[in-house]
Structures are given as structure tokens and as C-alpha cells.
C-alpha positions as CSV (number, residue, x, y, z in Angstrom):
1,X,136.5,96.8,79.6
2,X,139.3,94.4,80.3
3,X,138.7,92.6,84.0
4,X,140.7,89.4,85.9
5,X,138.4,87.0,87.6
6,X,140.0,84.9,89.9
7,X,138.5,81.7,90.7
8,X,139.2,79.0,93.1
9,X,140.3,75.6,91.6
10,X,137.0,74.1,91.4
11,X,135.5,76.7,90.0
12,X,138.1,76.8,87.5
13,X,137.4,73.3,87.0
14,X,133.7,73.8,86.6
15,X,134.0,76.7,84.3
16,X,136.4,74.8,81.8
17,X,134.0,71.6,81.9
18,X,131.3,74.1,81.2
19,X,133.0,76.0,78.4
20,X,134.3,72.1,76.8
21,X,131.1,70.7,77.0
22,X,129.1,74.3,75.1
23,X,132.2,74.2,72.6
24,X,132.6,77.7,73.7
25,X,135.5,79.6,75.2
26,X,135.5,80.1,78.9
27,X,135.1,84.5,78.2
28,X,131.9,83.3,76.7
29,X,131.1,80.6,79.0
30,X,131.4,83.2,81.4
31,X,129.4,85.8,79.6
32,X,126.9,83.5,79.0
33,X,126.1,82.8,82.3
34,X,125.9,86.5,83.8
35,X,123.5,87.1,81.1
36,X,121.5,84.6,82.0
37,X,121.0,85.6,85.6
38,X,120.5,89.1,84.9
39,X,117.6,87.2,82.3
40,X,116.4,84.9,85.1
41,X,116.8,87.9,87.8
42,X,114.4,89.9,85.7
43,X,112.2,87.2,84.7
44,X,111.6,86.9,88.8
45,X,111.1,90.3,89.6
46,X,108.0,90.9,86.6
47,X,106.8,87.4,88.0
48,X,106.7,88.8,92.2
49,X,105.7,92.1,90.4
50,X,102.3,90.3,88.9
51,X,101.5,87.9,91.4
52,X,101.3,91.0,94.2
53,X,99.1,92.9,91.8
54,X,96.9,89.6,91.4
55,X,97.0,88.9,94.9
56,X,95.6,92.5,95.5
57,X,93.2,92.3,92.4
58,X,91.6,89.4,93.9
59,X,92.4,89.5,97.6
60,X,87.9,89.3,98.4
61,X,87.9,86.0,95.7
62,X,91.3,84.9,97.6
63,X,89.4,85.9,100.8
64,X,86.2,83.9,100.1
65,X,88.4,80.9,99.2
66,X,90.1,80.7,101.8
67,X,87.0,80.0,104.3
């Protein structure tokens, strides 16, 4: 699917520094970097996911530390 992103001039800046310094093309500079939100976006979500089910795993050892 073909799409126009418009950027301001320092992002443009930014995503051309980014692209030179990879050695990649900006369409892959750009690619790049969504997928590594949606990575890192995921990658927080299992992490609050687990801590909550620790926290209520071990709330009375939490509990008992706490005092």
C-alpha cells in the first residue's frame, strides 16, 4: 500500500541522518523504526502483563515485606 508521509524539516533532517548513518534508504529507515515500536510496544505490554500477575502471586510475601 503506497502512503505520503509528510514531515516537518527537522524531522526530515533526522530521518535522512538516520537512513545515511544505517546505510539504508529512508522507506526502510522508516520501516525500521515502526517495527521496532510495535517490538518494544509488545515487549512492554507481556512485561506489565507479568509483573501484575507476580504482584498478585506474591501480594502476602510483598505484604510481609513491606512491614
Amino acid at each position: 500500500m503506497a502512503m505520503t508521509l509528510r514531515l516537518s524539516a527537522e524531522d526530515e533532517r533526522a530521518l535522512a541522518q538516520l537512513a545515511d548513518d544505517e546505510g539504508i534508504s529512508r522507506n526502510e529507515a522508516v520501516l525500521r523504526a515502526i517495527r521496532e515500536a510495535v517490538a518494544r510496544s509488545g515487549h512492554e505490554g507481556r512485561v506489565a502483563e507479568l509483573s501484575e500477575r507476580a504482584r498478585h502471586r506474591y501480594a502476602d510475601v510483598l505484604e510481609r515485606l513491606g512491614r
